[in-house]
C-alpha positions as CSV (number, residue, x, y, z in Angstrom):
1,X,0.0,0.0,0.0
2,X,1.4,3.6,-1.0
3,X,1.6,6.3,1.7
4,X,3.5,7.1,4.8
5,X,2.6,5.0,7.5
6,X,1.3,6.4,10.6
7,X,1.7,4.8,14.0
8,X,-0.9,4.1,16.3
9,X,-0.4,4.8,20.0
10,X,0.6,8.3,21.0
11,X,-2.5,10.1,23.1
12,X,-3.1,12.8,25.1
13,X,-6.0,13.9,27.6
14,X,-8.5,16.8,26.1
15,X,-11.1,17.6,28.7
16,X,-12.6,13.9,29.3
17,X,-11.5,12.2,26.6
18,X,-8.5,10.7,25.1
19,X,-7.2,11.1,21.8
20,X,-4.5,10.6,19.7
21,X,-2.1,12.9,19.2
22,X,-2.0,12.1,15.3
23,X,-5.8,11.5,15.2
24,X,-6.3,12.8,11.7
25,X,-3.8,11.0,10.0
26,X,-4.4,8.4,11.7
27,X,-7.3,7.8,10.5
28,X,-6.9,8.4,7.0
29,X,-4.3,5.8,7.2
30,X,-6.3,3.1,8.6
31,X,-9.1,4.0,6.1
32,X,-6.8,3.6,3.3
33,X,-5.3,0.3,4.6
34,X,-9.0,-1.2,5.4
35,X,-10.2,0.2,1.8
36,X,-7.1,-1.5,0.4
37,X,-7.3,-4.6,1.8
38,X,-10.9,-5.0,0.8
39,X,-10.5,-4.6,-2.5
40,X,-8.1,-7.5,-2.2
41,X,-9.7,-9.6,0.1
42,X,-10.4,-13.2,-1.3
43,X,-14.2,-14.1,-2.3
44,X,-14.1,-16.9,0.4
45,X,-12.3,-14.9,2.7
46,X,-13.0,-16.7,6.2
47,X,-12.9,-13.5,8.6
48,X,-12.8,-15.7,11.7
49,X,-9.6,-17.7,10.7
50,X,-6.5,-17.2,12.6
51,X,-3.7,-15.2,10.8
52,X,-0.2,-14.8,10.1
53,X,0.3,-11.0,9.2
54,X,3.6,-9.7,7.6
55,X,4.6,-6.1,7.4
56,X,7.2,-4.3,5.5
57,X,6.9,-0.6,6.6
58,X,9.0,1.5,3.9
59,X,10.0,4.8,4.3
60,X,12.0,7.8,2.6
61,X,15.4,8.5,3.4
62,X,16.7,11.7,4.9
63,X,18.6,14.2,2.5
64,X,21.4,14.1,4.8
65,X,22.2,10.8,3.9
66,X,22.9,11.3,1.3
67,X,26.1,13.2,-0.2
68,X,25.8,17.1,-1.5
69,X,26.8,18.1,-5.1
70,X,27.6,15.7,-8.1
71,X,27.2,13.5,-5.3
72,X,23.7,14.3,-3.9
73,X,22.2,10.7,-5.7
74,X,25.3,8.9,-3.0
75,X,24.5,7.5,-0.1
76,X,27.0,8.5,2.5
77,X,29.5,5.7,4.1
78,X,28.3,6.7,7.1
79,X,24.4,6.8,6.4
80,X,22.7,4.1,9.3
81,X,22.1,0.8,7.3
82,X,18.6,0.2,9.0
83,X,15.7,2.7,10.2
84,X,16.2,2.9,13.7
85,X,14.7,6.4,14.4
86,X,10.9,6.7,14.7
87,X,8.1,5.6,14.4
88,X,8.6,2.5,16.9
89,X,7.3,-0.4,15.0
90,X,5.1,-1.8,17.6
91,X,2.6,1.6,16.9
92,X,3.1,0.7,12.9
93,X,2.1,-2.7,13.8
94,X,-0.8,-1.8,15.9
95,X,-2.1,1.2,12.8
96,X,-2.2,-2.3,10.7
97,X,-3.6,-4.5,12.8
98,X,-6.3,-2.6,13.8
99,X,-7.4,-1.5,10.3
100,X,-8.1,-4.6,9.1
101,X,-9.8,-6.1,12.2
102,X,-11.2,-2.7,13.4
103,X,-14.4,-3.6,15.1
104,X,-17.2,-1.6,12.6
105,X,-15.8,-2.2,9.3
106,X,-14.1,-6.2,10.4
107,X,-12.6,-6.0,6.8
108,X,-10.3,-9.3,7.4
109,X,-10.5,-10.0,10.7
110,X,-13.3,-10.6,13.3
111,X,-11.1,-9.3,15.6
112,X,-7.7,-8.6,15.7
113,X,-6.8,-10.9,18.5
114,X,-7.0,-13.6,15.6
115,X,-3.3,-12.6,15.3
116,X,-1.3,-15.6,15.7
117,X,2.2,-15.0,14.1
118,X,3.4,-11.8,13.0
119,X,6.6,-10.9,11.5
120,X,7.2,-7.2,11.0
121,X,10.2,-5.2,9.5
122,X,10.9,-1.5,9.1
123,X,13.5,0.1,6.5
124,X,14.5,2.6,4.1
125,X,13.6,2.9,0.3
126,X,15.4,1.2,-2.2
127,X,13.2,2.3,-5.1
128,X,10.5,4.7,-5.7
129,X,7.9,2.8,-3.5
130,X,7.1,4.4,0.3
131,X,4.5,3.0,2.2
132,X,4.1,-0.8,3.4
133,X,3.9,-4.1,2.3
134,X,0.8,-6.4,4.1
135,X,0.3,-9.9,3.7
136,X,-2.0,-11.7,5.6
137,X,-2.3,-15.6,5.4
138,X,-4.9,-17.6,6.6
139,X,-3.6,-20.6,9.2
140,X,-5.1,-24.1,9.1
């Protein structure tokens, strides 16, 4: 799916309620990851099977990774092999998770506690494509 992925996690107190602090992108995000995996959702989709869910979060580069000049298309020596900065992927994870077994629209999942396995990665680009890779696999 193409897009920035947004964590899910972050909240703060307004009056009596709690919401998150990215609330709007948020949800955007998790409407365009349910929308998404609709439209790819098997016919005889069973949406009470466990799962295996596998994420590949994707995300840009900085410019200062790269070098300056003739050599602004470089990657530095010294540029960080793996995206350790945020977002923490347990909030990426959740963002998923609940999308597709969010209790209104249950687009995959009856609820996401049908979970079973997960294996999840974050890193940068290597080509043009930013966003996240979800595969979800039902288990006999």
């Amino acid at each position: 799916m193409l897009g920035t992925p947004v964590p899910q996690g972050s909240v703060r107190a307004y009056q009596s309620r709690v919401i998150a602090n990215n609330a709007e992108a948020l949800a955007s995000w998790r409407n365009d990851v349910a929308v998404t995996a609709q439209r790819h959702k098997p016919a005889d989709w069973d949406t009470k099977a466990p799962v295996e869910l596998k994420c590949v979060f994707v995300f840009p580069r900085p410019l200062h990774h790269f070098g300056s000049g003739k050599n602004s298309t470089k990657l530095k020596p010294m540029a960080p092999k793996h995206h350790v900065t945020t977002p923490d992927l347990d909030k990426l994870l959740r963002s998923v998770s609940d999308s597709i077994g969010d209790a209104v629209a249950r687009v995959l999942l009856h609820n996401d506690s049908q979970i079973c396995s997960i294996y999840a990665t974050k890193r940068y680009a290597t080509d043009d494509f930013l966003g996240v890779h979800i595969t979800v696999t039902a288990l006999s």
